[in-house]
C-alpha positions in Angstrom: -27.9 -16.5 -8.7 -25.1 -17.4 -5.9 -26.5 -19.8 -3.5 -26.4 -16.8 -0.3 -25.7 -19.5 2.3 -22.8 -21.0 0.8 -20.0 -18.7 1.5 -17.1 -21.3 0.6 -17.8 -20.7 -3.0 -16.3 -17.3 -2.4 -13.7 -18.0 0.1 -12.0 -20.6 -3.1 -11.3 -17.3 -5.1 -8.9 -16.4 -2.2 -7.1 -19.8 -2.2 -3.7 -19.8 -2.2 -3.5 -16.0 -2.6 -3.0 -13.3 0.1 -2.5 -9.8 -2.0 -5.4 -8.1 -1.1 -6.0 -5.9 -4.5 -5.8 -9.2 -6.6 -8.4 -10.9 -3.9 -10.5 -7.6 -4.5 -10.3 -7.9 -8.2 -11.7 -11.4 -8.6 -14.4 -10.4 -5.8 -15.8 -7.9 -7.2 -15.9 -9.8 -10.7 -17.4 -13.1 -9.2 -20.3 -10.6 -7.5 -21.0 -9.1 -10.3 -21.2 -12.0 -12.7 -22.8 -14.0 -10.2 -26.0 -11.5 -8.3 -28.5 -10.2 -11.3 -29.1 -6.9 -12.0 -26.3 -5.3 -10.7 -24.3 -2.6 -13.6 -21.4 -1.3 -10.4 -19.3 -3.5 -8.0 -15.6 -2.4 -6.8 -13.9 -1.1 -4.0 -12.7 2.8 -2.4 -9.3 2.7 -0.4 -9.0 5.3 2.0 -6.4 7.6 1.2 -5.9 10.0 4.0 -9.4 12.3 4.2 -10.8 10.9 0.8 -11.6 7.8 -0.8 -9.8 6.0 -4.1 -11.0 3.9 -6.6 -9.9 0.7 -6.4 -10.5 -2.7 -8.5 -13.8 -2.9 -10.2 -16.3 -3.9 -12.6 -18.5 -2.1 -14.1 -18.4 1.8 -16.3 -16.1 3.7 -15.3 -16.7 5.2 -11.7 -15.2 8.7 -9.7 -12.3 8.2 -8.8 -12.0 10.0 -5.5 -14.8 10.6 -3.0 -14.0 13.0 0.2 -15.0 10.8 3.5 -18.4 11.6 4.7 -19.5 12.3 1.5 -22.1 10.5 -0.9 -22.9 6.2 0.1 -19.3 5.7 0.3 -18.4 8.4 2.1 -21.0 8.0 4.4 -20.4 4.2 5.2 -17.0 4.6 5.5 -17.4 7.6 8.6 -20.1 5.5 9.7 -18.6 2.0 9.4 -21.3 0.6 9.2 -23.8 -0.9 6.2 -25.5 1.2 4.3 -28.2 0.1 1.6 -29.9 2.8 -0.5 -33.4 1.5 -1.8 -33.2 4.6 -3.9 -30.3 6.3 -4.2 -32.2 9.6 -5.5 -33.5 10.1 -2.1 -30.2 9.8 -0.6 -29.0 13.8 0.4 -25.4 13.9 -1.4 -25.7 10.8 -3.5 -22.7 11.1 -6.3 -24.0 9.9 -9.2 -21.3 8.2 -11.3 -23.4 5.8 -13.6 -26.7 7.9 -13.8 -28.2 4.5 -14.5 -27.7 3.2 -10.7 -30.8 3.3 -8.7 -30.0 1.3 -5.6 -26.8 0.7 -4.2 -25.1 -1.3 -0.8 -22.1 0.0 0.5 -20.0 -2.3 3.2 -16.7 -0.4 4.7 -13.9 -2.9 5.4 -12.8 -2.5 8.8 -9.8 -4.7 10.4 -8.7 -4.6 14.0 -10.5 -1.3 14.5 -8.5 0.6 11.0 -10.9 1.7 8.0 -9.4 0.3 5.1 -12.1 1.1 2.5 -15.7 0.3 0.9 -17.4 -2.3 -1.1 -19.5 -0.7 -3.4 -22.6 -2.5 -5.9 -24.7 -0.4 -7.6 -28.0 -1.4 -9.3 -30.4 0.1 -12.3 -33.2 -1.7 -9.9 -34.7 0.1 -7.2 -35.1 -1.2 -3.7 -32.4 -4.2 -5.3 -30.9 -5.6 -2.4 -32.7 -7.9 0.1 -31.2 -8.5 3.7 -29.7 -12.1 3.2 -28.2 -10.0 0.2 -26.8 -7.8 2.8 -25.9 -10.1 5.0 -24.3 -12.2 2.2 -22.0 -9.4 0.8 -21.0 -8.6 4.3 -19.6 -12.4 4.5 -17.8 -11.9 1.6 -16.1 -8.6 3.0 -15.0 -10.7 6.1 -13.8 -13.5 3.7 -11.8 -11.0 1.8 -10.3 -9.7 4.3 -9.5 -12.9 6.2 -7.7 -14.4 3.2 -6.0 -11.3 2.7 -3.0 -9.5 3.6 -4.9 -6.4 4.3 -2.4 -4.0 6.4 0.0 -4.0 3.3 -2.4 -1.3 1.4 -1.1 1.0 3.9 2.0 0.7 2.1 0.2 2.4 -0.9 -2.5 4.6 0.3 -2.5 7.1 3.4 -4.2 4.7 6.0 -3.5 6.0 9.4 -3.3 2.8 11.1 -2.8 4.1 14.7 -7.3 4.4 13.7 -9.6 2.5 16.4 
């Protein structure tokens, strides 16, 4: 398992690199190669009042989710956190992989603008611990440091006058 306190690890992938959809790809491989008992981990761009799938790992997934609506959905409105312990208990889950059981969703937020979701799915209930949280969430900010993130409003419908 990825030692959770060593973030460097992570911030290498980005080296030299500042295209944010490449940066995505290798992160969500490296989590999902590197956390056990994970079987989902990619990204949702916002693209005006919905959500698109981005780069991920995993089966294939939905490809758009309407803001508000499901774990993505509601992380992204909410901008904040969200960990499911079972996402069958969760009113409106959208169940892409009917083998997912738990799932953490962290919206990427810069300078006030929603620019998406991190989404990792389990088949493990109650899967993701809080220095797993907190973890993933350090990774988001990593990403999104080492990234040229305002240049995916150049491909999807991100109002960027958001705050």
């Amino acid at each position: 398992m990825q030692d959770l306190n060593n973030i460097n690890t992570v911030a290498t992938l980005f080296e030299g690199e500042r295209n944010f959809i490449a940066n995505a790809s290798n992160l969500s491989s490296f989590i999902i190669h590197t956390i056990p008992n994970l079987n989902w981990a990619g990204f949702y761009f916002v693209d005006g009042d919905e959500l698109i799938l981005g780069p991920f790992n995993g089966k294939p997934a939905c490809i758009r989710i309407v803001l508000g609506n499901g774990v993505c959905g509601t992380a992204a409105n909410n901008r904040e956190t969200i960990v499911v312990e079972n996402v069958h208990a969760f009113p409106g889950h959208i169940a892409c992989d009917a083998a997912s059981q738990s799932e953490i969703v962290i919206p990427i937020v810069h300078e006030g603008i929603l620019y998406g979701v991190f989404d990792i799915d389990s088949p493990i209930l109650n899967r993701f611990s809080d220095a797993e949280r907190e973890y993933l969430e350090n990774c988001v900010s990593a990403l999104v440091r080492s990234s040229d993130i305002r240049k995916l409003s150049l491909y999807y419908s991100i109002d960027t006058n958001q705050k």
